[in-house]
C-alpha positions as CSV (number, residue, x, y, z in Angstrom):
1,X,127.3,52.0,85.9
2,X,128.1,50.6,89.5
3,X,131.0,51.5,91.3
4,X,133.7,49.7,92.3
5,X,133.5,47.7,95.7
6,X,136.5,48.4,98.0
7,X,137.8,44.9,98.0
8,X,137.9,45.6,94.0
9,X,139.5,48.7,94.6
10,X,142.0,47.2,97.2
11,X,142.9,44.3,94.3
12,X,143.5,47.3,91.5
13,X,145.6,48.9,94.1
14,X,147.3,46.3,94.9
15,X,148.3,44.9,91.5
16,X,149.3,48.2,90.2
17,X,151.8,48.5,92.8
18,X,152.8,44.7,92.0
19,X,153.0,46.0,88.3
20,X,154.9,49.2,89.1
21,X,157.5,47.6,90.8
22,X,157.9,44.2,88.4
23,X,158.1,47.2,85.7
24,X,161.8,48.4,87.4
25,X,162.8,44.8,87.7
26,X,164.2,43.9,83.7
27,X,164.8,41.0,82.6
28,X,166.4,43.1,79.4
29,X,166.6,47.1,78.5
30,X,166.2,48.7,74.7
31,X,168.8,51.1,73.8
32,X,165.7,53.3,72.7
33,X,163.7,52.4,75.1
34,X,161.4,49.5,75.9
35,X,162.1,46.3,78.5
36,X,161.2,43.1,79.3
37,X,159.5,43.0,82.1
38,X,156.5,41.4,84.1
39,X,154.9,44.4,84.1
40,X,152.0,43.4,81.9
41,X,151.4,39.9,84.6
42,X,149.5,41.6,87.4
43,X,147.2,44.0,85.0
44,X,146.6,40.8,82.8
45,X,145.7,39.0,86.2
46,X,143.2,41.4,87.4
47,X,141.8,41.7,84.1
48,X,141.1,38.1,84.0
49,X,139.9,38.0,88.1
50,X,137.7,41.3,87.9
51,X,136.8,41.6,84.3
52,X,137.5,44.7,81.6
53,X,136.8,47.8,83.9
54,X,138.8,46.4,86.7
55,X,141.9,45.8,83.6
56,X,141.6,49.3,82.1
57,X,141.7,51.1,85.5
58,X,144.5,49.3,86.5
59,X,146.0,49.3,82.7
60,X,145.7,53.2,83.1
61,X,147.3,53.4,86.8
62,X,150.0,51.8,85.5
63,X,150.9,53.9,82.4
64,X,150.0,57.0,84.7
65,X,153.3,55.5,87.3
66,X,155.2,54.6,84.2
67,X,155.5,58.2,83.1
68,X,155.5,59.5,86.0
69,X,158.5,57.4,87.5
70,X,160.8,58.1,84.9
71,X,158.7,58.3,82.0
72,X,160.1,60.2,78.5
73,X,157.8,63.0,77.4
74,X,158.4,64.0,73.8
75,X,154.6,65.6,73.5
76,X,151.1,64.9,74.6
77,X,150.5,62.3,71.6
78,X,153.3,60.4,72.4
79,X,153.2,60.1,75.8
80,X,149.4,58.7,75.3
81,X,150.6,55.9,72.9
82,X,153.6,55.0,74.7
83,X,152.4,54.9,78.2
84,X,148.5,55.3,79.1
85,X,147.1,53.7,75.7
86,X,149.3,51.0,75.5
87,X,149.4,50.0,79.8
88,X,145.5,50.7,79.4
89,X,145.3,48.4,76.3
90,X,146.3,45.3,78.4
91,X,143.2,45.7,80.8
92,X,140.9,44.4,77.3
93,X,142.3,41.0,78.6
94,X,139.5,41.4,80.8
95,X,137.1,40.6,77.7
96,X,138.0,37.1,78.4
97,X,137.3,37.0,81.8
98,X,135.4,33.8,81.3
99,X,137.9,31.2,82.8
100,X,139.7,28.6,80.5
101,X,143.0,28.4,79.1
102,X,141.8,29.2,76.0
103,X,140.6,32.7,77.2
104,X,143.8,33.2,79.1
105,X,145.5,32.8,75.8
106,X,142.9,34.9,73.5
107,X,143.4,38.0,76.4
108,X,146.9,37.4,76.8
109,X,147.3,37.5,72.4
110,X,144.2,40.7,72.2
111,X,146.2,42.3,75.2
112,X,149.3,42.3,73.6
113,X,148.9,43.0,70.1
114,X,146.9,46.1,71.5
115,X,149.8,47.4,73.7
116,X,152.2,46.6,70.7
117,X,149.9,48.4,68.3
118,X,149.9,51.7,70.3
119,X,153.6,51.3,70.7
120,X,154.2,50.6,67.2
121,X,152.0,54.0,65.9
122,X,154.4,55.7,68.7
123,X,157.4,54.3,67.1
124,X,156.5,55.3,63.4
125,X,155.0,59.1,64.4
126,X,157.8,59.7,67.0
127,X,161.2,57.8,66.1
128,X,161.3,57.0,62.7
129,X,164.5,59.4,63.0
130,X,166.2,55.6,64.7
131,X,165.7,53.2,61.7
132,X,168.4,52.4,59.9
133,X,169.1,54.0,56.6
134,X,166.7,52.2,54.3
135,X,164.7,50.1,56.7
136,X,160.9,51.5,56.3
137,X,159.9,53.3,59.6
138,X,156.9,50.9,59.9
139,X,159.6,47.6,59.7
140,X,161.6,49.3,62.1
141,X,158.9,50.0,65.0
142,X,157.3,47.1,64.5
143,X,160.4,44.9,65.1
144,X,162.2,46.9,67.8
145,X,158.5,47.0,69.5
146,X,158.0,43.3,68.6
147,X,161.1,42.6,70.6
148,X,160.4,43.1,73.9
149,X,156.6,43.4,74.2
150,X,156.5,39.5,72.7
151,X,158.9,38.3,75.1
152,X,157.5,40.0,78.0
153,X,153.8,38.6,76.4
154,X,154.8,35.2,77.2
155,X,156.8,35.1,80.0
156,X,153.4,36.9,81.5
157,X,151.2,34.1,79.7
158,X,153.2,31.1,81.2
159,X,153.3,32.2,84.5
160,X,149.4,32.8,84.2
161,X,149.4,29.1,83.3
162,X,151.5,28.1,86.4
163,X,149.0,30.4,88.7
164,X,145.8,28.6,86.5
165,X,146.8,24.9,86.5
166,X,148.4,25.5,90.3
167,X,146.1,28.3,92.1
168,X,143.3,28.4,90.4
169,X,141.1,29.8,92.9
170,X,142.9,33.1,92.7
171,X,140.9,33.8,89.7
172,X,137.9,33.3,91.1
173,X,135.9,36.6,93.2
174,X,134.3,35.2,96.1
């Protein structure tokens, strides 16, 4: 396995910052928990320039800053599904680092569903106690999850479009 190269290094670096910050700047908060943010853009864009090790690292960075910056630590377990499985889930974009549209969407859907699937296992194992009296635990994560990792999803994958169809270039490594 080869290292990374310091320019990749410099890029993961840099879009984990990007990410970090865009993650304090919502769009909408959760009562329980959960936002919509661009936090998912810069690790998707990464993924797509650098390809699925460059994604995960900077997926994991990201999770890592999340719960460290005002993260909510309930138990190891949690804390893995909530933060560094789900962040880290969004660096398999990467997968589709072949450049079309058609891969930006197919990362974009495998990324999300990912992050929402370790959020949703969170949500049944660690606050069923929230769902309303007879509302199934597993309805309940899965829409309150649903409601801001879908939104954020799309706002991430449109402006993904705007940077493919406008700036192209940036997803090429030279």
């Amino acid at each position: 396995m080869s290292r990374f190269s310091t320019r990749e290094l410099t890029e993961i670096a840099l879009m984990t910052a990007l990410a970090s910050v865009l993650d304090r700047l919502k769009l909408f908060e959760m009562p329980q928990g959960g936002s919509i943010t661009l936090v998912m853009l810069p690790i998707l864009f990464i993924a797509f320039r650098r390809g699925l090790r460059a994604g995960l690292l900077t997926g994991f960075l990201v999770g890592l800053i999340q719960l460290l910056i005002g993260g909510y630590f309930l138990n190891p377990l949690q804390v893995l599904f909530d933060y560094l499985l789900a962040m880290t889930a969004v660096g398999t974009a990467g997968l589709f680092r072949n450049k079309s549209l058609k891969n930006l969407f197919a990362g974009t859907l495998l990324a999300s569903a990912l992050r929402l699937l370790s959020n949703f296992i969170s949500g049944v194992v660690y606050y069923g106690s929230y769902a309303p009296k007879g509302t199934p635990v597993w309805l309940y994560s899965l829409l309150y999850n649903s409601s801001y990792i879908l939104p954020a999803a799309t706002i991430s994958f449109l402006v993904l479009v705007l940077l493919w169809k406008f700036q192209r270039q940036l997803f090429e490594v030279k």
